[in-house]
Wavefront OBJ file of the C-alpha trace (Angstrom):
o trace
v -9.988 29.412 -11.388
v -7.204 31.927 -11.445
v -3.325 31.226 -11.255
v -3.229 31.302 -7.655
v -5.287 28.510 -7.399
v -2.876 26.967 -9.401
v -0.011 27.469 -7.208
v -1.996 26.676 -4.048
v -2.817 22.952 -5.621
v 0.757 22.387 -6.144
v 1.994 23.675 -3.023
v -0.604 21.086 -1.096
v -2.468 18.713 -3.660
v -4.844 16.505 -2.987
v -4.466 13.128 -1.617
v -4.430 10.131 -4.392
v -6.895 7.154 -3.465
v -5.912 3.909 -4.023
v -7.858 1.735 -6.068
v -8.366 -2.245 -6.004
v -4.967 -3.203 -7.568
v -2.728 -0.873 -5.381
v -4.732 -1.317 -2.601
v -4.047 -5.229 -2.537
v -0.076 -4.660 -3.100
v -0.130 -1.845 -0.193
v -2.002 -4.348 1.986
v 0.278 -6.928 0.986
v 3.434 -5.240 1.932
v 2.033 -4.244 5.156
v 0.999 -7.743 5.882
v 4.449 -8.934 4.925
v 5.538 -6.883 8.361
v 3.471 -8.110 10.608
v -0.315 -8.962 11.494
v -2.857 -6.033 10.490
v -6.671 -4.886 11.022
v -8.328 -2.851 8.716
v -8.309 0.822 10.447
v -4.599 0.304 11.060
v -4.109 -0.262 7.446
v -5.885 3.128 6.666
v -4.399 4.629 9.205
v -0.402 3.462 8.825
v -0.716 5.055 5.270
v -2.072 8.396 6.320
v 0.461 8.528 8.781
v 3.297 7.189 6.283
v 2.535 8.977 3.372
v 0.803 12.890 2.840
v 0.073 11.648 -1.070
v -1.779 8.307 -0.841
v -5.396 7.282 0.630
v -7.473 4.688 1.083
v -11.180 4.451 1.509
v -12.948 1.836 3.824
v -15.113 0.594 0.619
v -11.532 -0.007 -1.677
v -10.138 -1.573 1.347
v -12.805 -3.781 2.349
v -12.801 -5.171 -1.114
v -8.968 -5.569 -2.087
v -9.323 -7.872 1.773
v -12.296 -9.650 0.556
v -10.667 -10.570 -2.923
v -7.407 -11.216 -1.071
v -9.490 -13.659 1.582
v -11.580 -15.216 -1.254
v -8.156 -16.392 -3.123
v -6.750 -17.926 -0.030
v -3.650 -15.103 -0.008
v -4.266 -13.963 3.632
v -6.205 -15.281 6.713
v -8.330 -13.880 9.183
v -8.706 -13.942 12.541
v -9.937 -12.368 15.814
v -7.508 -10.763 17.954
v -8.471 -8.386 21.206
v -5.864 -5.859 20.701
v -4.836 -3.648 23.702
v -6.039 -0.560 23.975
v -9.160 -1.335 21.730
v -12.690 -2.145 22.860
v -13.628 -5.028 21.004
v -11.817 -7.585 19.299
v -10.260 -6.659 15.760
v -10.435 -8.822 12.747
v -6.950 -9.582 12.216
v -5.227 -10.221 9.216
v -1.990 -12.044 7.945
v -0.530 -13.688 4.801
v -0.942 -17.593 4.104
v 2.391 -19.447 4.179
v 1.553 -20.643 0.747
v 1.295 -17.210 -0.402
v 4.680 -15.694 0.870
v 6.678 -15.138 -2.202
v 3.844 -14.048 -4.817
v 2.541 -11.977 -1.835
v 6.549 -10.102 -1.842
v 6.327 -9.702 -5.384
v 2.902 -8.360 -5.332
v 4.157 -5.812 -2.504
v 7.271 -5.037 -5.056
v 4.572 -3.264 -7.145
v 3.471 -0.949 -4.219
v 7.308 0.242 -3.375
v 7.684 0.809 -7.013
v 4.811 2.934 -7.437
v 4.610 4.867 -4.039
v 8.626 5.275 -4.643
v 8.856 5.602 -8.410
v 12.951 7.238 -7.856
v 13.697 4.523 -5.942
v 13.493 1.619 -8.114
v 16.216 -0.248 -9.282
v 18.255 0.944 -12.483
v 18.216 -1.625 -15.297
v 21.047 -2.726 -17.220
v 20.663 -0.497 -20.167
v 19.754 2.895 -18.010
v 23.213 1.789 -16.182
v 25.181 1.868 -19.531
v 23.263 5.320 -20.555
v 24.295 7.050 -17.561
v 27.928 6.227 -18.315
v 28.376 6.627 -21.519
v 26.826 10.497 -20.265
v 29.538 10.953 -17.819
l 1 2 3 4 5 6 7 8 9 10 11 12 13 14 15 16 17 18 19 20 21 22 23 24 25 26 27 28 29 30 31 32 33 34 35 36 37 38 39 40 41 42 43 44 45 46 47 48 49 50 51 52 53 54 55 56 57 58 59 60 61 62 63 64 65 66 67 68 69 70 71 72 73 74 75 76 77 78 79 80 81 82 83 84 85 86 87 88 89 90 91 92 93 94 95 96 97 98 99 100 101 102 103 104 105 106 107 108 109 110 111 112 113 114 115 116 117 118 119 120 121 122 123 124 125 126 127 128 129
């Protein structure tokens, strides 16, 4: 290692790779827009974001654990422009608003500047200006 390795890691770091937990709030938010297969899921957060990834293997297991607990539904769907038909996914009715709160935890993580200022960082900020 020497420094400019250094500087070249922070100039273009490596992508971070989901793991179960985030993986089922990502899905969840994505599901919360609309019907999903697996490969699009992968793919819409490549395309979305140059810091996150997520493997086939963490996927396929945050979709099993979120099929085994009834939170989203599965179907098969040809989808156009695809050979074969795509297992489809979407969120149980039942499941809406724990599913939105679950997704809250994604945008809060992959947007950590973004979340909402509480109460008491509201009153520090003014008393600073």
């Amino acid at each position: 290692m020497n420094f400019e390795d250094i500087y070249c890691f922070f100039r273009d770091p490596p992508p971070l790779y989901l793991n179960q937990e985030l993986a089922v709030c990502y899905i969840l938010d994505i599901l919360l827009q609309g019907d999903s297969y697996g490969t699009e899921l992968i793919a819409r957060l490549e395309h979305e974001s140059s810091v996150y990834r997520l493997s086939d293997t963490v996927l396929y297991s945050a979709v099993k654990f979120l099929e085994a607990s009834g939170t989203i539904v599965g179907y098969w769907k040809k989808v156009e422009g695809r050979g074969r038909p795509r297992r489809m996914y979407q969120i149980d009715s039942q499941w809406r608003e724990k599913a939105e709160e679950l997704a809250s935890f994604w945008t809060q993580y992959s947007h950590p500047h973004s979340k909402p200022i509480s109460a008491f960082e509201s009153r520090a900020l003014s008393i600073g200006s």
